[in-house]
C-alpha positions as CSV (number, residue, x, y, z in Angstrom):
1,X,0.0,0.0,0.0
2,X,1.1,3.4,-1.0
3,X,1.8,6.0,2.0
4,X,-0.4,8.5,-0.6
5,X,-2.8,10.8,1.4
6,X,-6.0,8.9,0.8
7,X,-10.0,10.7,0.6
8,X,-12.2,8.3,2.2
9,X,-15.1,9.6,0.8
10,X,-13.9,8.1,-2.6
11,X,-12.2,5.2,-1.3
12,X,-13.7,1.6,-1.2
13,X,-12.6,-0.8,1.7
14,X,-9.3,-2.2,-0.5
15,X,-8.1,0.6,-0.2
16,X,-7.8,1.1,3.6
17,X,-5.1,-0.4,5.6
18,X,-6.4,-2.9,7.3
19,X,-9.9,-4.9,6.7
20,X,-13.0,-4.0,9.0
21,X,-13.4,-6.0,11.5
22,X,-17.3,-5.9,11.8
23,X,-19.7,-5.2,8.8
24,X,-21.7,-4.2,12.2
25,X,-19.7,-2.3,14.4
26,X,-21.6,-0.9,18.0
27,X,-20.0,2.5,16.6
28,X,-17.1,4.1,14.5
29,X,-14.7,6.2,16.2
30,X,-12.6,8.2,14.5
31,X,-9.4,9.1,16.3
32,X,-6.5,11.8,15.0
33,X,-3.5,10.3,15.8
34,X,-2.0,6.7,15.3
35,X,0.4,5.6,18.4
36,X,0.5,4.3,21.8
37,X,-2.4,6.0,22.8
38,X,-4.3,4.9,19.5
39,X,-3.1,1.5,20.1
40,X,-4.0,1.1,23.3
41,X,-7.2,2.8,22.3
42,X,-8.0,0.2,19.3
43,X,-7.3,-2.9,22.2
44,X,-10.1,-1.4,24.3
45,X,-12.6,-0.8,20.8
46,X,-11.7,-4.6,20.1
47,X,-13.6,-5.7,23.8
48,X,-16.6,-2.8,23.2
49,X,-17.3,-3.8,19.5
50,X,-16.4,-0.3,18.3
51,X,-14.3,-0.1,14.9
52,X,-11.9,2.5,15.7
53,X,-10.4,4.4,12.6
54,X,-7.1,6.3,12.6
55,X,-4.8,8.9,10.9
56,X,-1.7,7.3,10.5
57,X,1.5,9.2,9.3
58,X,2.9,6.0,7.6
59,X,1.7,2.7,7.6
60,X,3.8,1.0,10.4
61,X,2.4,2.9,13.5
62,X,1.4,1.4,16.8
63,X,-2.1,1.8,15.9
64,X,-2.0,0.1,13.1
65,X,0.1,-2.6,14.0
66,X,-2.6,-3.1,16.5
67,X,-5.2,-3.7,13.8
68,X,-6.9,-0.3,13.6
69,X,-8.1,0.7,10.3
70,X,-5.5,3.5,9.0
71,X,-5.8,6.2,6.5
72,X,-2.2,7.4,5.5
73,X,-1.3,11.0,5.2
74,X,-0.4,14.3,7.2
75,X,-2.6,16.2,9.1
76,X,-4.7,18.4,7.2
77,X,-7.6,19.2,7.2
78,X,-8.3,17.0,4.2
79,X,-7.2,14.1,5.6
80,X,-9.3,14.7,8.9
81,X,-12.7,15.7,7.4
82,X,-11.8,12.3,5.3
83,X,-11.3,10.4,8.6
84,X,-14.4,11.8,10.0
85,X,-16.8,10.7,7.2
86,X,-19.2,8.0,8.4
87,X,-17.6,8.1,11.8
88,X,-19.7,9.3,15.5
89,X,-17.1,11.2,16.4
90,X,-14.1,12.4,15.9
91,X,-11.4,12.5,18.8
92,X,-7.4,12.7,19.5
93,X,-4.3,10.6,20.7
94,X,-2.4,13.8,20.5
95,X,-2.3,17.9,20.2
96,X,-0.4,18.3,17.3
97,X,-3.5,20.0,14.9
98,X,-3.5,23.9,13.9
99,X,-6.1,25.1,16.2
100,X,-7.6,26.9,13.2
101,X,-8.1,24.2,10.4
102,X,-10.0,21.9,13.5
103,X,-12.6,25.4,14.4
104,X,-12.9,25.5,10.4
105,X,-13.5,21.8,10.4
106,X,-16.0,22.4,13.3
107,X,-18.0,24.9,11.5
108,X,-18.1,22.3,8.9
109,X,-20.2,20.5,11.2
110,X,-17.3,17.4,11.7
111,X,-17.9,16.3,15.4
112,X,-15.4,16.6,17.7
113,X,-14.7,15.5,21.6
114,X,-12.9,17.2,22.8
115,X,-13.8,20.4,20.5
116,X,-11.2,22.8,19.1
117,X,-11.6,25.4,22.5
118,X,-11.5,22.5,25.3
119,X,-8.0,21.3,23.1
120,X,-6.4,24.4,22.9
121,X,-6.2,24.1,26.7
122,X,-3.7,21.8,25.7
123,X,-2.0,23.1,22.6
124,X,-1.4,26.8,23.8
125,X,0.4,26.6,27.3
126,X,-0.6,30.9,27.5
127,X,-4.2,30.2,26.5
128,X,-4.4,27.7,29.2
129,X,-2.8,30.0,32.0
130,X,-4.7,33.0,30.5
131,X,-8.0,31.5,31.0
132,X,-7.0,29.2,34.3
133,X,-6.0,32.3,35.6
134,X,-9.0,34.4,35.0
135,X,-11.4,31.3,36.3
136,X,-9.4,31.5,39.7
137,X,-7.3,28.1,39.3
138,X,-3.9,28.2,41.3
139,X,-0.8,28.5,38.6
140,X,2.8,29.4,39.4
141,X,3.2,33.3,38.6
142,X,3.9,33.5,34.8
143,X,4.4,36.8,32.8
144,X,4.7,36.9,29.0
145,X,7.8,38.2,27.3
146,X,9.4,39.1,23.9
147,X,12.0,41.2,25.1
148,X,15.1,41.2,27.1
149,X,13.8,44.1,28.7
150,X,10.3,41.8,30.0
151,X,13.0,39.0,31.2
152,X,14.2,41.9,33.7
153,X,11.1,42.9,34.7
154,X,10.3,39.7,35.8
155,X,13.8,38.7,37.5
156,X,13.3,42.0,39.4
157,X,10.1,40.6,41.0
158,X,11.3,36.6,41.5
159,X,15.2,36.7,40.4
160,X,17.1,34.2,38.4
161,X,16.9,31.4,37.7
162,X,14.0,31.5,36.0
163,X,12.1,29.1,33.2
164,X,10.9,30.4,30.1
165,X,8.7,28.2,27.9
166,X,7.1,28.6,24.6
167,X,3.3,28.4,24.1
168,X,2.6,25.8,21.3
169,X,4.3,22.7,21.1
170,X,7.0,20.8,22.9
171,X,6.9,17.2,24.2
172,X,8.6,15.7,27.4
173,X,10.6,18.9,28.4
174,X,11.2,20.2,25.0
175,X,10.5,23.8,24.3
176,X,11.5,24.7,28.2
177,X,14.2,26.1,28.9
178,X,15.7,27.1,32.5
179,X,17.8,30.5,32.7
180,X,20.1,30.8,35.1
181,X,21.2,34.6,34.6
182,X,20.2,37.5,31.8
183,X,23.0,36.1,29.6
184,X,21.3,33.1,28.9
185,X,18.2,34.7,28.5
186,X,20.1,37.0,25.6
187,X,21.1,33.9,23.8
188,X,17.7,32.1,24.3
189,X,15.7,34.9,22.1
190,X,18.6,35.2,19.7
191,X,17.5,31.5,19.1
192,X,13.9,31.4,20.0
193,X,12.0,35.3,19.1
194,X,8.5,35.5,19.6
195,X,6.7,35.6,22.6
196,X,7.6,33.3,25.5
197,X,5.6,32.3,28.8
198,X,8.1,33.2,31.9
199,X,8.1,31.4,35.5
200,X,9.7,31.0,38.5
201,X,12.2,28.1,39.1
202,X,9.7,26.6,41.9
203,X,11.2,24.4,44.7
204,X,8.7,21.3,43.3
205,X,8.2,19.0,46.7
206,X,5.9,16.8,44.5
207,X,4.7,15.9,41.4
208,X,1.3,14.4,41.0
209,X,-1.8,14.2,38.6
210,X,-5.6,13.6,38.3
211,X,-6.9,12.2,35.3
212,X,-11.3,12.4,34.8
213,X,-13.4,11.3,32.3
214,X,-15.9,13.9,31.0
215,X,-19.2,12.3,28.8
216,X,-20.3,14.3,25.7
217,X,-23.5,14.1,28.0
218,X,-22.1,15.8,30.9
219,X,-21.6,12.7,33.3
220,X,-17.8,12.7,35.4
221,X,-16.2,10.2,36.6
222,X,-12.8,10.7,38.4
223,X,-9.5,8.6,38.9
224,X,-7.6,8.5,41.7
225,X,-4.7,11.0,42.3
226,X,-1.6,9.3,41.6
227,X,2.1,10.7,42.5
228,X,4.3,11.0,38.8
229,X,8.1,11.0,39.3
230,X,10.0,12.8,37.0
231,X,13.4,12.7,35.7
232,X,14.9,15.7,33.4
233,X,11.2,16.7,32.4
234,X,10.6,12.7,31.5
235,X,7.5,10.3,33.6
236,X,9.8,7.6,34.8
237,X,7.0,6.2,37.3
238,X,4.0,6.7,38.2
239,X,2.5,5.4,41.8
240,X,-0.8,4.6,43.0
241,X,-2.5,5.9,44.9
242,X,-0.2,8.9,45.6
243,X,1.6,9.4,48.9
244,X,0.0,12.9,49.5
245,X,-1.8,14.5,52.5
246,X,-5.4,14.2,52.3
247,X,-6.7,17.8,51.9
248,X,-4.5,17.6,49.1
249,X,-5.5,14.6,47.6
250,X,-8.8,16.5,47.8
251,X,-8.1,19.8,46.4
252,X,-6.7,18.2,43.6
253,X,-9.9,16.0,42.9
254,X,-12.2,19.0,43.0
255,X,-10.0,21.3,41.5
256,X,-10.5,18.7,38.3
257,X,-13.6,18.5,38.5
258,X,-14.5,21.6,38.7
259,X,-12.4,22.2,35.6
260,X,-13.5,20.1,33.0
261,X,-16.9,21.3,33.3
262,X,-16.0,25.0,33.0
263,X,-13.5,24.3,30.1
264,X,-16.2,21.9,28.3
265,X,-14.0,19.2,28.3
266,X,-15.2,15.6,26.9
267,X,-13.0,12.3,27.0
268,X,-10.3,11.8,29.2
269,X,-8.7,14.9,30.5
270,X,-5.0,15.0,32.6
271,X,-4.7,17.9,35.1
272,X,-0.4,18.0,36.0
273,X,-0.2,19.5,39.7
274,X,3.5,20.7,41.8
275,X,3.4,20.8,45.3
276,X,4.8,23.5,46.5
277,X,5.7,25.6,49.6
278,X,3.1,27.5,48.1
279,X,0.6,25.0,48.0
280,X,-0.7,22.8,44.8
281,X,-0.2,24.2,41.4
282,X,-1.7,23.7,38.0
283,X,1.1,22.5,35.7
284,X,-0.4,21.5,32.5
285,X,-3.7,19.9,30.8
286,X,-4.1,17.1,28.6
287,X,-7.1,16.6,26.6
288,X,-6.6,12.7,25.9
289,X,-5.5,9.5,27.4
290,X,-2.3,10.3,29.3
291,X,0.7,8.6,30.7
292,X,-0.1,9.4,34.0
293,X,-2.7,7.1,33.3
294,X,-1.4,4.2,32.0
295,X,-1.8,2.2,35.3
296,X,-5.3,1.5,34.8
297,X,-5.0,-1.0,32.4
298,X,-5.0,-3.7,35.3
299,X,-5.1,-1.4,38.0
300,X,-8.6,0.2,37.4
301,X,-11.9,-1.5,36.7
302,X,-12.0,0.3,33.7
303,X,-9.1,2.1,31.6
304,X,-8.4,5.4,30.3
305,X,-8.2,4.0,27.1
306,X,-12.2,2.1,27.5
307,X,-13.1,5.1,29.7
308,X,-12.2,7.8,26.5
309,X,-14.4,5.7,24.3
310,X,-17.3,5.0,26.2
311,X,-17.1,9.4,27.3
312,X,-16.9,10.6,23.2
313,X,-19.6,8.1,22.0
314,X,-22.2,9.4,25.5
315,X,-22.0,6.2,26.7
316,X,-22.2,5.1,30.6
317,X,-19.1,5.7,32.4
318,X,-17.1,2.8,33.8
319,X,-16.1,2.1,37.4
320,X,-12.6,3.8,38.4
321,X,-12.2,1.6,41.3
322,X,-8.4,0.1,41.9
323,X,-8.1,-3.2,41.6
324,X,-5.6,-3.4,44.1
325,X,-4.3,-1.9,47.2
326,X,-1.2,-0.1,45.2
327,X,-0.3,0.1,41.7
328,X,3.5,1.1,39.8
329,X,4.0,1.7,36.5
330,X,7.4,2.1,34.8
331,X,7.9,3.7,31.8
332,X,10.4,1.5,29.7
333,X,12.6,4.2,27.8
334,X,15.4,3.0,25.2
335,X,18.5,2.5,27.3
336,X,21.9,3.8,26.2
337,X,23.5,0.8,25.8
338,X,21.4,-0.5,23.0
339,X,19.3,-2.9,24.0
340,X,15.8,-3.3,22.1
341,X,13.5,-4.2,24.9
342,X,11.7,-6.4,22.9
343,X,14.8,-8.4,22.6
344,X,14.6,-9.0,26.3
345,X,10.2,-9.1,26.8
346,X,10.8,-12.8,28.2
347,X,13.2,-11.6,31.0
348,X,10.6,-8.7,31.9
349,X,7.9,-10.7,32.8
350,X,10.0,-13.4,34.6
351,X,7.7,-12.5,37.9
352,X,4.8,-13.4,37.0
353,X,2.9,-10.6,38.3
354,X,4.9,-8.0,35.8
355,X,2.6,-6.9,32.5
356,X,4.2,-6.3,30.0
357,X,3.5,-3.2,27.4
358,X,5.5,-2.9,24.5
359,X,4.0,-0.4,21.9
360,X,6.1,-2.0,18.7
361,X,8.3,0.8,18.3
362,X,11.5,1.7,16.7
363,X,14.6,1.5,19.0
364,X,16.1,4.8,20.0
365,X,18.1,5.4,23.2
366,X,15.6,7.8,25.4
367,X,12.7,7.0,23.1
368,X,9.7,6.1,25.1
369,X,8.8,2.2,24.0
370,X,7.0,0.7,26.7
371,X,5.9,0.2,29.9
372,X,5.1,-2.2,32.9
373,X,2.7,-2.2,35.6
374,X,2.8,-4.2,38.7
375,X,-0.5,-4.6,41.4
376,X,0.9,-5.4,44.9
377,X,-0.5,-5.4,48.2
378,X,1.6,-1.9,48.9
379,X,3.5,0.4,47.1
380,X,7.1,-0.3,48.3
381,X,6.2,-4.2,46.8
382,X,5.3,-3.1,43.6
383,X,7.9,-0.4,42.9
384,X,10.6,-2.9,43.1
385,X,9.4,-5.5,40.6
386,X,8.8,-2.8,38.3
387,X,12.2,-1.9,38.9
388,X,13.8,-5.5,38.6
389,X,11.9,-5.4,35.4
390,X,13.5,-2.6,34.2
391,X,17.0,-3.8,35.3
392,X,17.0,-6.5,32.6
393,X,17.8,-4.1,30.0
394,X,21.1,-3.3,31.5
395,X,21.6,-6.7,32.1
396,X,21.1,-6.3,35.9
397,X,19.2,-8.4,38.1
398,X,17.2,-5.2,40.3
């Protein structure tokens, strides 16, 4: 098969990737986007009946390795009002759309959860504070700044060091940059002009997330709060349920809540939170099945991935219940010294309570390929054999 854009409204079944697997699906979902996500995604549609078709940028993507039904081609708008055709719905596995060819598509009339103003919460990181800020939602100060002159003005109220991000795009730490001094500020807009979103250097105590499910028909249903540690702007693990104080725990929960109503969210949503000396802090949003909540595959009665389905078609929510007293998940990253997990899958799941997540792609040291969860009777138990799992790419034994 050709990796030509194709129109689906002129294109017979042959000329798909991939057969239908139903002549009488329970519903067609059309989902932006074609890997992990997606391919997690398709898994779930497999249980519900649903035929779930994706946008693939070649033909070897997870998604489509999974057996979802691909059309090839870039993201235009072409190619998504194709995708949409026939479909209930039209949804993401990732942010990276111009915010202006999906409102066009809207006024089309294609159908979209999330819709083009919940996701710019998540494409435009100065939208988001913007608006956060005006609804009352706690943010780490932030100032906007094109100048070397707004850089001072802002060091003069909370000093150096300082982190400067831009708005749109940027993907595990990229596009964020921390300044230590004015110099480095000087040589970041020689390299980067156009406007920037400045913050403090916050003293983070934790890290944490809430991920809820919003219905096209309004229902909500929330997950627990689960503690995400980071390394160099990377989720390396993410525990369950999060060794936090209560009232936080709380504040978190309704803090969610409160905001995917008032930003019209629909499907799964991520809220990132710091803890600070301050108190909690709104990071960033995500408009889609998340990494933070990858742990609910076996570790929730129902997953993100079921959970976004069932929330963009208006169907009943599942049950977020844990399925066990405490959950870890490790993300399995390409190591340095080469080491294709996939050559080693046998040696990961030599405790039989490890599962085992590879997403079928290609080997690059850092890349993000994978992951394992582990459901133990506390947390402590379950970290470790997550981490014993992880030691067999470096040939250790945990």
């Amino acid at each position: 098969m050709s990796d030509q854009t194709l129109d689906l409204a002129a294109a017979d079944a042959a000329q798909w990737n991939g057969p239908r697997r139903s002549e009488h699906p329970t519903a067609v979902v059309a989902m932006a986007g074609a890997g992990q996500l997606a391919q997690m995604c398709q898994q779930a549609a497999v249980s519900l009946g649903v035929e779930l078709r994706v946008l693939a940028g070649k033909s070897i993507e997870p998604a489509v390795a999974a057996g979802a039904r691909a059309l090839i081609g870039d993201n235009s708008g072409r190619n998504l009002r194709a995708l949409a055709e026939g479909a209930a719905v039209l949804t993401f596995d990732h942010e990276g759309f111009d915010p202006e060819m999906l409102s066009q598509l809207k006024a089309e009339g294609v159908h979209m959860a999330p819709s083009p103003e919940a996701v710019l919460f998540a494409q435009d990181k100065l939208v988001a504070r913007q608006n956060l800020s005006r609804l009352g939602y706690p943010l780490p100060p932030f100032a906007v700044a094109e100048s070397i002159e707004e850089f001072d003005s802002f060091a003069d109220e909370h000093g150096w060091p300082m982190v400067a991000k831009t708005p749109r795009g940027g993907y595990d730490g990229g596009g964020v940059f921390v300044l230590d001094d004015r110099d480095a500020a000087v040589n970041l807009l020689a390299g980067n002009p156009g406007t920037l979103i400045l913050e403090p250097l916050l003293a983070i105590r934790r890290e944490f997330a809430v991920q809820a499910a919003r219905s096209v028909t309004g229902e909500i249903a929330l997950y627990p709060v689960v503690e995400t540690i980071q390394v160099d702007a990377i989720c390396h693990e993410i525990l369950v349920p999060a060794s936090l104080p209560e009232e936080v725990r709380f504040l978190a929960t309704e803090i969610t809540r409160r905001l995917v109503e008032e930003i019209g969210a629909t499907g799964m949503v991520a809220v990132e939170f710091f803890l600070t000396d301050d108190g909690v802090l709104i990071n960033e949003l995500a408009l889609r099945p998340h990494n933070s909540g990858h742990w609910t595959i076996e570790g929730s009665i129902t997953s993100q991935f079921e959970q976004h389905l069932r929330a963009v078609l208006g169907w009943p929510l599942g049950s977020t219940q844990i399925t066990a007293p405490a959950v870890a998940t490790a993300n399995i990253l390409g190591p340095d010294n080469g080491v294709d997990p996939s050559t080693r899958a046998a040696e990961m799941i030599a405790d039989p309570g490890v599962h085992l997540h590879l997403y079928g792609k290609e080997y690059r040291p850092g890349r993000k390929l994978g992951h394992v969860t582990v459901l133990a009777g506390e947390i402590g138990t379950a970290r470790e054999k997550t981490r014993r799992a992880l030691a067999t790419l470096e040939g250790g034994q945990g």
